[in-house]
N, C-alpha and C positions, 0 to 999 in steps of 0.2 A: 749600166753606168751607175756608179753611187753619185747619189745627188747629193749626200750630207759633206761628201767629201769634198764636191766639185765647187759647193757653196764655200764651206770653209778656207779653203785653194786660195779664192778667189774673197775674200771678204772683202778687206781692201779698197778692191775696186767696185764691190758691190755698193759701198759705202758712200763713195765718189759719186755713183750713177743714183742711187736715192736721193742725195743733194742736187743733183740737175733735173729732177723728176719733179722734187719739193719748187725749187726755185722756177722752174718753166708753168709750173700750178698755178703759183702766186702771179706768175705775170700775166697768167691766161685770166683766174679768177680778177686780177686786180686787186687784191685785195694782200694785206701783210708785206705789202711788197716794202717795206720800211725798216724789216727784220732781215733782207735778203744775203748781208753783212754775217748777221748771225746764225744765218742758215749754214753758210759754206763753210764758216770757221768752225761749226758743230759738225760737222759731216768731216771736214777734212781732221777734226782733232780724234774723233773717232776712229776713224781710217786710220791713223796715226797710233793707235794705244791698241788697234786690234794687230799689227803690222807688229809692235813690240813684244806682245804677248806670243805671237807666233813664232818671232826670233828667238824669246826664252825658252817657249818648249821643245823648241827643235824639230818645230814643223815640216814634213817636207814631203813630195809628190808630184802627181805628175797628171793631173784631172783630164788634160786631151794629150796623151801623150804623141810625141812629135813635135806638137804646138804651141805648148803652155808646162812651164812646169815651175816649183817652188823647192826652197833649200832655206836652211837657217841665214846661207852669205844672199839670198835674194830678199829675204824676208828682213832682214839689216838694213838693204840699199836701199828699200822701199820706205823704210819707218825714218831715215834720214830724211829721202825725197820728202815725205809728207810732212814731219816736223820744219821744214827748210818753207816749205808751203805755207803752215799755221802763221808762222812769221809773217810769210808776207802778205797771206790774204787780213790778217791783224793791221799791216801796213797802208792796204788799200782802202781801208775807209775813209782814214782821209779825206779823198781824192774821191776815193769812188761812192763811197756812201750807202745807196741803199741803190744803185744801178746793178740790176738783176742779171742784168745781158754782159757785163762784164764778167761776174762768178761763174755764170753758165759758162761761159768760154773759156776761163782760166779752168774749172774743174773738169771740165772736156781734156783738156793739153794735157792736165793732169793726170786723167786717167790713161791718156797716149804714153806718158811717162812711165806710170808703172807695168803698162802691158810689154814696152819692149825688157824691161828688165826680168821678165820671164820667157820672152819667147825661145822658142825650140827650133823655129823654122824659118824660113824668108818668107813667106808670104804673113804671117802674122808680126815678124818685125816690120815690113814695110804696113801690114795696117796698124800699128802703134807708131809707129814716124809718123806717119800722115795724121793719126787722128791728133798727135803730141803737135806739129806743125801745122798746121792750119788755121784753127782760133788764132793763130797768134798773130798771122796776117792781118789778122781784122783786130786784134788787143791794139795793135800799133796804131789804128785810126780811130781807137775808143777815146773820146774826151781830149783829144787829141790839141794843143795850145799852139802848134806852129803850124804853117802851111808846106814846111815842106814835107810834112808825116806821110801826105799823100805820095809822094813820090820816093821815099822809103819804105815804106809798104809796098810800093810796085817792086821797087829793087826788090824788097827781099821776095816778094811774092816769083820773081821772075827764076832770083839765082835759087830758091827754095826750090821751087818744081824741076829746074834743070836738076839739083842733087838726086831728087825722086826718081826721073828719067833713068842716070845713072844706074842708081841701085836697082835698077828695075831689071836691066841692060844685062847689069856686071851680075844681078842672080841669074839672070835666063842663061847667060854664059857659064856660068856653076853647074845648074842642071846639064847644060850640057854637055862640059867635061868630069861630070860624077854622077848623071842619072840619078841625083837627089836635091833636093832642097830643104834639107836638114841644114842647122847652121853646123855641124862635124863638116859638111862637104865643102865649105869654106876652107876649112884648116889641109882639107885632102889637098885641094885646090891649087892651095899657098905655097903645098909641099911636092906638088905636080913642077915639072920644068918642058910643059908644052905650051905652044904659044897662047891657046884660046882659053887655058886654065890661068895663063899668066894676064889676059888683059882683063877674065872676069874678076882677077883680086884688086888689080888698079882700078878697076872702074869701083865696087865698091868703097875702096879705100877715100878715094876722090868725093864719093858721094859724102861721106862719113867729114871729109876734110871742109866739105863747104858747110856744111849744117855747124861746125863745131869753129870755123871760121879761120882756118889754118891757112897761114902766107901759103898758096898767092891767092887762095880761096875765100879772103877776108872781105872785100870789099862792100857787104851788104852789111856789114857790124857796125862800122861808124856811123852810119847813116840812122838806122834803125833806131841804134838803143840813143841817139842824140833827138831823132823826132818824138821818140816816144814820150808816156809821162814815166814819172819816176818808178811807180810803181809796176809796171808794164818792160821797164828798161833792165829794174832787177830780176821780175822773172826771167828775163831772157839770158841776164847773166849768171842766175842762179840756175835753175833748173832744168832748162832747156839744155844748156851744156849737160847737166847732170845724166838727160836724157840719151844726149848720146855716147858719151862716155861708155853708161849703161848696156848702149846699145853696142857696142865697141868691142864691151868686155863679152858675152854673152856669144859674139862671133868668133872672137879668138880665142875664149876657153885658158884654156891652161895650156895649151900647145908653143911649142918655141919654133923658130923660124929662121931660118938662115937666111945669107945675101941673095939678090939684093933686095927682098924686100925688109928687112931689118936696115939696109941703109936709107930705105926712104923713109922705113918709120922714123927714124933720126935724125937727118935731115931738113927736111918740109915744117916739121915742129921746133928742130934747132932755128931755124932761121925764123920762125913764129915766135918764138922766143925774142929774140933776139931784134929783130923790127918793132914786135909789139913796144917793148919797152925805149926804143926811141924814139918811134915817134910817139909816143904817149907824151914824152917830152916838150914838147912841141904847143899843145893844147891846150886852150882856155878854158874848153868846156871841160865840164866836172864827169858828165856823162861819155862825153866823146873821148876822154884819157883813160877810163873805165872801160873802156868798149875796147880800147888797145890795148888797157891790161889784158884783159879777159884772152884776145888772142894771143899774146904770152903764154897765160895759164893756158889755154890750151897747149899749146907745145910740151908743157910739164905735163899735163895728162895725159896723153898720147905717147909721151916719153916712156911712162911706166907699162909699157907693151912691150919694150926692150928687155924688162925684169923676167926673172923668172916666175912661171906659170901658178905656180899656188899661192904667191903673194900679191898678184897684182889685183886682186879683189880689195882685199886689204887698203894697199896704198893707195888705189884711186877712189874710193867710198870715204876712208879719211880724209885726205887732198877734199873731196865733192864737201862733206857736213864743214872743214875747218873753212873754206875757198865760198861756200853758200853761207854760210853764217857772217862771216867777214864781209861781202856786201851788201847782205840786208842789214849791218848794222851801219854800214857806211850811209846807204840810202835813206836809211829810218833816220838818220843823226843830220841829213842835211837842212839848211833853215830853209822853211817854206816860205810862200810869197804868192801875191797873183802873177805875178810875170814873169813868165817860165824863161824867159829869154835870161834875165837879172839873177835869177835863181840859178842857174843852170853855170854861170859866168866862176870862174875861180878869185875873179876880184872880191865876187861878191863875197868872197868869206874871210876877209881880211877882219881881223879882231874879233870873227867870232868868239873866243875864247870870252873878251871884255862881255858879247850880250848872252851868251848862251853856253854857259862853261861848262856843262853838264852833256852838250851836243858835242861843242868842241872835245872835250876828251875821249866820248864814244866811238866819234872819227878819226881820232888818232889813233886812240887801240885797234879798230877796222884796219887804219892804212897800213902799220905799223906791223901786224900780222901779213898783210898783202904782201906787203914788200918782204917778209920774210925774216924778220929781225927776233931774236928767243929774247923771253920764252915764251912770245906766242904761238898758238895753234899752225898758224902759216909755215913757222919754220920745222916744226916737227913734219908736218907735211909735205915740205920739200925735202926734209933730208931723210924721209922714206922712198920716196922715188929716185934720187938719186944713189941712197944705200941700195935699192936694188939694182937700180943701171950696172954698179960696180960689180954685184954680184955675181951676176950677169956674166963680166967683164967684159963689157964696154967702157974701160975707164976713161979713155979717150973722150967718149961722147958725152960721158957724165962730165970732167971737167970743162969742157966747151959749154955744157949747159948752165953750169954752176957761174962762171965766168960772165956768161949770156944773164942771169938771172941779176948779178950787181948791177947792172945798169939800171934796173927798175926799182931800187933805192933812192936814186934824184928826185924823180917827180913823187914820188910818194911824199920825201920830206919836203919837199917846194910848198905843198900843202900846208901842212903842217907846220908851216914854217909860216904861213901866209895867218892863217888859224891864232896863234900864240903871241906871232911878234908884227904881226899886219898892223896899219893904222887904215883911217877913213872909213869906221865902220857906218854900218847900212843898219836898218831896222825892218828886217823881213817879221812876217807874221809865224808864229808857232806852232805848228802842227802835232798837235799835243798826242794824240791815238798811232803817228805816224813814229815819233819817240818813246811811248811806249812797247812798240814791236823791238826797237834797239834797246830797249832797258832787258826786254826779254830775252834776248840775247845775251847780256850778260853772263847766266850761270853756265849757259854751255859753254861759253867762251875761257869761262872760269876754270870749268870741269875737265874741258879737253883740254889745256893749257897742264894742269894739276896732275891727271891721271891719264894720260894718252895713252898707254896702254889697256888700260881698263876697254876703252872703246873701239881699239885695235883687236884686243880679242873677240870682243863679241859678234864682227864681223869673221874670223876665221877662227873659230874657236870651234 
């Protein structure tokens, strides 16, 4: 075995696991523990700048082959994931401060993140799901401001393990209609029409549909990211999806697929679409209309599996940095307060504009992109998924989708509209470190707005 190779492969995540090595130290010693902020932000920016450099030289291999392997389009997805990261562990101090046992658990998920975006196999994708999923059970009852967090954490603990089950299930079904568990024997799988190859691609699928919280698979997302604190609500809306997404693409490759599993990919995510954004409508809270976007956007990531095979790395790695940036900056730009209840409320942002005009605008440009509106990032993002839908020809499903996606203009502007022209403003406290991650956000928001291409190739270039 070359070690230098296997180290390099994997640096990354090396980087990751020296930060929870550093940070488990200080909690043993006692001591430093007041830096533990700037341990993880050092470690993950690392990991982040060694991930880039590997992108530019066109890194690529295969250190346990079957298992684990790297490409320039892996080494792309991973340096997004970790820049999406720097964000928000910058975000978390705040809140979290110099709390050890938080970083430790977000850069555990973190490393679950990048390991599925390389895996070669089912048995090492399902140990990156799990180790990506798990901390986060317990991030949801970290610092935790409501009582009902406990009982969101049970949901998602409960409907999280049944997804595991699943995919546990729907691989042992794989192996045993292709005597492999290579993720290739997926796609054999998909393209098999006997019965036991056709229930281990639903069962996967399913597994895949509740972690990423796809109608009718949703129901542990409102709950969750509304118990959570903010910064624990946008991981889950940032990267955790990113994770499976990652994980998504990675099974299905570049391969194309006929009925009917092409109509359920279309389907299950159109009507996720399309629910998300109404009842998103509906909502007070700031995080709970967030948690039904999010199952929207799921439906448009899941969508670009309809595209054809050598772009869909492409469009959903752009969708993951434009869709990850856009609510760390919404979450960074919200007015903080002690009362997560007041804070959390959509009244409470009425006039924001009058106290905090600098917040107020960062959250419109955030929504403003969500919803899709050019020339933000958001909408270049959507109309690469649905330029490939077309391509495809599935036009049918791409205008149902697109059609599906106006609805989720309302509540975006409702905000925004609450934001600018609200009266009966409030005097929440300023979370100055936590506006700083959303100031940070600005250039990329700037950059991919400006040059979307530029960032499009460097993933399939």
């Amino acid at each position: 075995m070359n070690w230098s190779f296997m180290i390099v492969a994997m640096l990354p995540e090396h980087m990751l696991l020296a930060g929870i090595v550093v940070l488990i130290g200080l909690d043993v010693a006692q001591v430093g523990k007041e830096h533990s902020g700037l341990v993880a932000l050092l470690a993950v920016a690392v990991a982040a700048l060694i991930a880039v450099m590997l992108a530019i030289v066109q890194f690529q291999g295969s250190p346990f082959p079957g298992h684990f392997s790297v490409d320039q389009g892996t080494m792309a997805a991973k340096a997004v994931v970790l820049a999406l990261a720097l964000l928000l562990v910058q975000m978390s101090r705040d809140e979290f401060g110099s709390d050890e046992r938080f970083y430790i658990l977000l850069l555990s998920s973190l490393y679950g993140v990048l390991l599925v975006s390389s895996a070669d196999g089912f048995l090492t994708m399902f140990l990156g799901l799990e180790i990506m999923s798990m901390p986060v059970y317990v991030l949801v009852l970290i610092a935790y401001q409501r009582h009902e967090a406990a009982e969101a954490a049970l949901k998602y603990l409960v409907l999280g393990g049944a997804a595991s089950a699943m995919f546990l299930m729907g691989a042992s079904l794989v192996y045993g209609a292709t005597g492999s568990l290579a993720l290739d024997a997926f796609v054999q799988a998909a393209q098999a029409h006997d019965t036991l190859a056709s229930v281990a691609v639903v069962l996967v699928l399913i597994a895949f549909f509740l972690k990423a919280a796809v109608v009718p698979f949703h129901a542990w997302a409102p709950d969750a990211y509304e118990a959570a604190s903010v910064p624990v609500t946008a991981y889950m809306a940032t990267l955790i999806k990113a994770g499976v997404l990652l994980a998504v693409l990675r099974i299905f490759g570049t391969a194309t697929f006929g009925s009917p599993l092409v109509d359920l990919l279309a389907i299950l995510p159109l009507i996720s679409i399309v629910w998300g954004n109404l009842a998103a409508m509906r909502q007070t809270s700031f995080r709970r209309m967030i948690a039904y976007s999010s199952i929207a956007h799921a439906g448009y990531l899941f969508y670009a599996l309809l595209g054809p095979g050598p772009t869909r790395l492409q469009a959903v790695v752009f969708y993951l940095l434009a869709y990850g940036l856009m609510n760390v900056l919404a979450f960074a730009s919200l007015p903080s307060g002690p009362d997560d209840l007041r804070r959390d409320r959509l009244d409470g942002m009425r006039a924001l504009f009058q106290r905090q005009p600098y917040a107020a605008v960062l959250l419109a440009i955030a929504l403003l992109s969500l919803a899709g509106i050019p020339p933000f990032p958001g909408f270049v993002a959507k109309f690469l998924i649905f330029k490939n839908v077309i391509a495809a020809g599935y036009t049918v499903y791409a205008v149902l989708g697109l059609v599906g996606s106006y609805l989720g203009i309302y509540f975006y502007l409702r905000v925004i509209q609450l934001m600018f022209m609200g009266s009966q403003p409030e005097t929440p406290s300023d979370g100055r470190i936590a506006l700083g991650a959303g100031v940070l956000c600005l250039l990329p928001t700037i950059l991919l707005t400006v040059f979307p291409g530029f960032f499009i190739g460097l993933v399939g270039r």
